[in-house]
ZAMARGU-4260 file (C-alpha; in steps of 0.2 Angstrom, whole numbers, plus 5000, padded with zeros to 4 digits):
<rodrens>
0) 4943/4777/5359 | 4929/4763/5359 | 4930/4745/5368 | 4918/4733/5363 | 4912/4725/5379
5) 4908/4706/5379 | 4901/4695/5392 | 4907/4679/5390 | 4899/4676/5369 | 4887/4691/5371
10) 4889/4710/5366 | 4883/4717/5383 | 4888/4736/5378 | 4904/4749/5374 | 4917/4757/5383
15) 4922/4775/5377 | 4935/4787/5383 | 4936/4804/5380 | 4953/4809/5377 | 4954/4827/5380
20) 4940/4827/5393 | 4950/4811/5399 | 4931/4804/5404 | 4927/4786/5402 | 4907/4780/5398
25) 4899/4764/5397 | 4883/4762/5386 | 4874/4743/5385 | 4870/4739/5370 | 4851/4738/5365
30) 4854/4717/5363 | 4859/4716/5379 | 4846/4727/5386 | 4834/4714/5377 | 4837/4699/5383
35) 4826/4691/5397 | 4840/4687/5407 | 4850/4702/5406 | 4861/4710/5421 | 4870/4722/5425
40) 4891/4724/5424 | 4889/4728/5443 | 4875/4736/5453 | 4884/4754/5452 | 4881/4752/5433
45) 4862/4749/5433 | 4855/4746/5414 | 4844/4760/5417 | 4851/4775/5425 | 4845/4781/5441
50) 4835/4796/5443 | 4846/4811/5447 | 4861/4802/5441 | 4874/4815/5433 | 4889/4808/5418
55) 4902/4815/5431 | 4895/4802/5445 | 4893/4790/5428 | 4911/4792/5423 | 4921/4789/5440
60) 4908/4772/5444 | 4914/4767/5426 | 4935/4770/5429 | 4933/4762/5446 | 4923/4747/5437
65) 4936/4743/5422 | 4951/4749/5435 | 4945/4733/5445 | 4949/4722/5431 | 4970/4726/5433
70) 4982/4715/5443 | 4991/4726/5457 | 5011/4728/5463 | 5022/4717/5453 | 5011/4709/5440
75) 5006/4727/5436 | 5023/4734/5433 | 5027/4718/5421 | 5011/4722/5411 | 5018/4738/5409
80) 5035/4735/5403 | 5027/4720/5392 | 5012/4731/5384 | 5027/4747/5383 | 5013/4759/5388
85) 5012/4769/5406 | 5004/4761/5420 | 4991/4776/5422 | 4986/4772/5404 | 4971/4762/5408
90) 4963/4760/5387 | 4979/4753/5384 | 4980/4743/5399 | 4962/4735/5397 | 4967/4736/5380
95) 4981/4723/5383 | 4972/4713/5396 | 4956/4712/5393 | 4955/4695/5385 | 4958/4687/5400
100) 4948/4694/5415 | 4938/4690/5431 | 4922/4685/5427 | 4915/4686/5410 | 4921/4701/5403
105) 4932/4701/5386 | 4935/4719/5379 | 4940/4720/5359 | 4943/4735/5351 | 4928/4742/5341
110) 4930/4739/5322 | 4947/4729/5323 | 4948/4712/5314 | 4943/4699/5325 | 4948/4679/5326
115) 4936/4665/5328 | 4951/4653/5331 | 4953/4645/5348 | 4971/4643/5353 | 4981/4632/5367
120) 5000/4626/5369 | 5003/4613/5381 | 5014/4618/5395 | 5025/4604/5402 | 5030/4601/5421
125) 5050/4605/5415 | 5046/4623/5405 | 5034/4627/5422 | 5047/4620/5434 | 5059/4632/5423
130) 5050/4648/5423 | 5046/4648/5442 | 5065/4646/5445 | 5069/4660/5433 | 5055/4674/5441
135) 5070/4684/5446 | 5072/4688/5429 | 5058/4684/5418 | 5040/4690/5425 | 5029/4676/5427
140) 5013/4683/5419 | 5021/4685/5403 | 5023/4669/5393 | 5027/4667/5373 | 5025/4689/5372
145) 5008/4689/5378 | 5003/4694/5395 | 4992/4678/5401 | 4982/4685/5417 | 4974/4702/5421
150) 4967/4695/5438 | 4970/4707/5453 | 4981/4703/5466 | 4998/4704/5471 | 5006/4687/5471
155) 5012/4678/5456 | 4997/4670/5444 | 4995/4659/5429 | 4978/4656/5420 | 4979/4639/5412
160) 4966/4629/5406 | 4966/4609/5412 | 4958/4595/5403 | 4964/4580/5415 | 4983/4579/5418
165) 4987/4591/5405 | 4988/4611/5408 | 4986/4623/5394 | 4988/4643/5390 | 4972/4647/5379
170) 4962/4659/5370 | 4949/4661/5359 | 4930/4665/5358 | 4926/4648/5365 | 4943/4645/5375
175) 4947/4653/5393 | 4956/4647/5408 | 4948/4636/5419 | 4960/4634/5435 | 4974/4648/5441
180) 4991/4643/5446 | 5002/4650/5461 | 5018/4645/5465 | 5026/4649/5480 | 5031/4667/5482
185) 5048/4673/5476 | 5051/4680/5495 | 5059/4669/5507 | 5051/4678/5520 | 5033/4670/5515
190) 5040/4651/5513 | 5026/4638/5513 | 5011/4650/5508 | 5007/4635/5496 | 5006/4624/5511
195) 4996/4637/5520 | 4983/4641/5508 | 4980/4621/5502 | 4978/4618/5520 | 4966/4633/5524
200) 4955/4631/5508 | 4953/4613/5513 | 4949/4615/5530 | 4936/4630/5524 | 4928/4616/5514
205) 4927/4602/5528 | 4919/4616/5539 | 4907/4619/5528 | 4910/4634/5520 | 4909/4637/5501
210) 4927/4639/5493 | 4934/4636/5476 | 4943/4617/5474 | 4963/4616/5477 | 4974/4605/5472
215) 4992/4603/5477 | 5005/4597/5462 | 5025/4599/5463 | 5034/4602/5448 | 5044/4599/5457
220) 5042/4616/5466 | 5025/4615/5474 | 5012/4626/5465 | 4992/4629/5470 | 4981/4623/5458
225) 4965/4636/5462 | 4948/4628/5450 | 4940/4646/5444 | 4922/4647/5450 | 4919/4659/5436
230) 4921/4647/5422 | 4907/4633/5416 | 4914/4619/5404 | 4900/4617/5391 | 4903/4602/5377
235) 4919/4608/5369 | 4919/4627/5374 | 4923/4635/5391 | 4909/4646/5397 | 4912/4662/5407
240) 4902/4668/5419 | 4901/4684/5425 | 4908/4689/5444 | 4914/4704/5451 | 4924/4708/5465
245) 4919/4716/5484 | 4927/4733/5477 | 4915/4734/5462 | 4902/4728/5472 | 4901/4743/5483
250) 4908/4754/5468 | 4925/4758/5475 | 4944/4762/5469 | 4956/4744/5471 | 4965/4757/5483
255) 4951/4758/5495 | 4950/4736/5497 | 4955/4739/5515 | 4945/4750/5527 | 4957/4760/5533
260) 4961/4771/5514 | 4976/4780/5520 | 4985/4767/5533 | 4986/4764/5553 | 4996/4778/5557
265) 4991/4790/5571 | 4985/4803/5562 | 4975/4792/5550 | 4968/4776/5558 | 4952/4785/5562
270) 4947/4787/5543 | 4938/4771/5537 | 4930/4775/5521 | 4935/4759/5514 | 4928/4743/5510
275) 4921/4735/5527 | 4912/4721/5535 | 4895/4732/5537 | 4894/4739/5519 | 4896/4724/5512
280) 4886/4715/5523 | 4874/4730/5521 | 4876/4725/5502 | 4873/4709/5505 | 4854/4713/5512
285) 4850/4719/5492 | 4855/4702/5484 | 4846/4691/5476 | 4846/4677/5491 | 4850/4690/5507
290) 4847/4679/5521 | 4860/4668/5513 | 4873/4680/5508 | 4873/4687/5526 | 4876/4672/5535
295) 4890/4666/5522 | 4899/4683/5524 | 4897/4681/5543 | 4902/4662/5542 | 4921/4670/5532
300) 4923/4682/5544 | 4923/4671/5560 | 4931/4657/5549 | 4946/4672/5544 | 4947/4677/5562
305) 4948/4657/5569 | 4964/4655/5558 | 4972/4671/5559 | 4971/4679/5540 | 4971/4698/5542
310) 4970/4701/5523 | 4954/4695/5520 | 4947/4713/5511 | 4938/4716/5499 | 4944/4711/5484
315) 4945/4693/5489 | 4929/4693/5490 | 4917/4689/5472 | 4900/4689/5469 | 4890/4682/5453
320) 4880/4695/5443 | 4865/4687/5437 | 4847/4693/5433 | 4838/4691/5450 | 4851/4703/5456
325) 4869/4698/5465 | 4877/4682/5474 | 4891/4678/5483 | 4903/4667/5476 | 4915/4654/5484
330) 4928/4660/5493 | 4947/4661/5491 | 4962/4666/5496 | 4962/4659/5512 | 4980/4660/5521
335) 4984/4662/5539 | 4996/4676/5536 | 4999/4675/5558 | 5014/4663/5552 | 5023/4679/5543
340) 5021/4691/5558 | 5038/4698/5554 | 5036/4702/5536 | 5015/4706/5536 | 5006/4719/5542
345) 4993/4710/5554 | 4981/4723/5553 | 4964/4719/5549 | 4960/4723/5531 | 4942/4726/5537
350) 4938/4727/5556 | 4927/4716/5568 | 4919/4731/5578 | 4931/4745/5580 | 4946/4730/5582
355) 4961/4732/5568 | 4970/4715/5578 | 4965/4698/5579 | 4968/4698/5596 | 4957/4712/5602
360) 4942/4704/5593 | 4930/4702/5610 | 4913/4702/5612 | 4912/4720/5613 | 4919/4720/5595
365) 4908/4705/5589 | 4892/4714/5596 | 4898/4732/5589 | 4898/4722/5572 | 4879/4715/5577
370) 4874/4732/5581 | 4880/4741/5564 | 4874/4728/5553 | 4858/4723/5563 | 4865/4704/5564
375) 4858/4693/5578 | 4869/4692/5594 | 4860/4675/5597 | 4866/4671/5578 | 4881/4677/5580
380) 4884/4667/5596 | 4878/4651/5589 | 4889/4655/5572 | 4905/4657/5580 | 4903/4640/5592
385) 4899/4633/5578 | 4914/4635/5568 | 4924/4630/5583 | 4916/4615/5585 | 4919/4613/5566
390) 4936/4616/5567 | 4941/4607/5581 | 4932/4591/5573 | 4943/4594/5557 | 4959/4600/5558
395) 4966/4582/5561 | 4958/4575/5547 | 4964/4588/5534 | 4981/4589/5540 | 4982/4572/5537
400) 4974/4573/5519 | 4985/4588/5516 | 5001/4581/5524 | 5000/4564/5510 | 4999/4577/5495
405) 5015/4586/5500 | 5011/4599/5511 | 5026/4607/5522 | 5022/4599/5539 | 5032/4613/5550
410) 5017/4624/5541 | 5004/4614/5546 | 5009/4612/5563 | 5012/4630/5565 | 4994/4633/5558
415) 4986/4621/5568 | 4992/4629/5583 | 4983/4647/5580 | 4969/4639/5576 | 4969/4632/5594
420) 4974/4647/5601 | 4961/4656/5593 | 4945/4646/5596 | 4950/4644/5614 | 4948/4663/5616
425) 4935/4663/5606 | 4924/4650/5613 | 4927/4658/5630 | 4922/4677/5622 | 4906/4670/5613
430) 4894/4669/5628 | 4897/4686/5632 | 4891/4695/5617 | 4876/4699/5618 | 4877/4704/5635
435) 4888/4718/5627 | 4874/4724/5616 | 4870/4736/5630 | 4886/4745/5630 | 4887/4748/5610
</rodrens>
């Protein structure tokens, strides 16, 4: 079986699966390979292959690569059923979804007829309204037959593309989706995460930080309207551009976005081959603007601390591929997941130090994390009052933006205090770190 692999309008290579040997290889095509401003799928998929490098090593970076690409929970098991093909079918799956992806990537089948024909169908407030009320029994991601988004994640998505007050499903060549929809989660249990991630994602921008635009609509449910960094509009077309996720970055399986691979219990909590805050930031010294990358990377992690958001792992993070070598991209999904203690594992995805709690984040942790990723105590003191003093100058102001667009105020509220909470311990832990340097 043979994919052709397309970055945005450009034949970058082929994806090929061994069936019997059930191996998968990628090969760029000698086009691609020719182009001044070539680069890579990802940096564990080099255009020329490293010395010593062996087509077993080749064919597990490639499955972890493409296996990237899938959603996870739910939207998996509706792309299944839709598709009728088994979930460990991974051809068929990218097969199926890979007109859509993160990032530039568009797989078609070698040899099959293609379509130069752009396609879109308006989508009105009452059939949107409709189908978020029938999730129960009609899987969100599957609209008119076709499943519409292979984004990862767990909670329910929309690709749509917006051209002012209009939303649109599309496809085509020189069609994609430009922003992606999330209405609020079918569990009751997680009420107002709309609320909580508008408000988060705002407040990440007023602080300074760089995050995709939000927009809150209601229709009348309330849904997130998320601007997809990884688009470009270009006079009538929509551009992709190419970005991958933390978990391709560092060449890892989706199952290993959080640190911990095998979960907190007793007898495992000690294995952390996952994705975590020094490999990435390790990563991060090999990109194409280091310095930059470092300090935004830093900047999320005190800012995901500061509001309590334990998920933040790997896979909500991005980076841009380009040909002066990997950037990070805006951030996202943003949620202070402290409001569902009950119902989520607070956990963090990826530990401060040797700390898995928000709460035992000191500045023994904070100086553990200088000391494994050779970060700057002094920076990393001035960072972290900073954000504070960030914060604290504007919370008010966002929760008043955010509360006249419809936000949940008891969300907000609830928000607002952790945020408190949290800098007050932190700003009291800050001047101590690097007086902890000695004991790490």
């Amino acid at each position: 079986m043979e994919l052709e692999v397309w970055l945005d309008a450009a034949l970058a290579g082929r994806l090929t699966h061994d069936v019997e040997a059930d191996r998968f290889a990628f090969d760029y095509d000698a086009s691609w390979l020719a182009r001044p401003d070539a680069y890579p799928l990802s940096p564990m998929l080099p255009m020329q292959p490293a010395a010593g490098s062996s087509t077993s090593a080749h064919a597990v970076q490639v499955r972890r690569f493409f296996e990237n690409l899938l959603p996870e929970g739910q939207a998996l098991d509706d792309a299944v059923q839709a598709l009728k093909i088994s979930k460990s079918n991974l051809v068929g799956l990218l097969v199926g979804l890979g007109r859509e992806t993160a990032g530039a990537i568009r797989l078609v089948v070698a040899g099959a007829p293609t379509s130069d024909q752009d396609e879109k169908r308006l989508v009105p407030a009452a059939e949107l309204s409709e189908r978020i009320r029938q999730r129960a029994d009609r899987p969100f991601s599957v609209w008119d037959g076709k499943v519409r988004l292979s984004i990862a994640g767990y909670q329910d998505k929309l690709a749509l593309l917006v051209e002012g007050n209009h939303w649109y499903l599309a496809e085509g060549p020189n069609l994609a989706s430009t922003h992606i929809l999330k209405p609020e989660p079918v569990r009751l249990s997680l009420a107002g995460l709309t609320s909580n991630e508008f408000f988060c994602m705002r407040l990440a921008h007023a602080v300074g930080l760089p995050v995709a635009p939000v927009e809150l609509h209601h229709v009348p449910e309330p849904v997130l309207l998320v601007e997809r960094f990884d688009r470009r509009r270009q006079d009538h077309a929509i551009r992709r551009a190419h970005a991958i996720d933390g978990c391709q970055l560092l060449g890892l399986p989706v199952a290993h976005k959080y640190e911990r691979i095998y979960g907190d219990g007793r007898d495992v909590r000690h294995i952390r081959d996952g994705a975590s805050l020094p490999r990435l930031i390790d990563a991060a010294a090999r990109a194409a603007n280091p310095a930059r990358d470092r300090l935004d990377l830093l900047r999320w992690t005190i800012f995901n601390v500061l509001i309590g958001n334990a998920d933040a792992h790997a896979k909500n993070l991005s980076f841009f591929m380009t040909s002066s070598g990997h950037v990070l991209a805006p951030a996202y999904d943003l949620v202070c997941n402290t409001l569902y203690i009950e119902n989520v594992n607070q956990n963090l995805a990826m530990a401060v130090g040797d700390a898995f709690l928000i709460e035992e984040v000191t500045a023994l942790e904070w100086a553990q994390l200088c000391a494994t990723t050779h970060l700057n105590a002094a920076l990393v003191v001035r960072e972290i009052q900073r954000m504070i003093d960030r914060m604290r100058g504007s919370v008010a102001k966002v929760e008043q933006d955010t509360l006249s667009s419809g936000v949940d105020p008891e969300v907000i509220e609830r928000i607002g205090a952790v945020i408190e909470r949290e800098c007050e311990r932190q700003a009291a832990i800050a001047p101590e770190i690097r007086g902890m340097l000695s004991y790490v």
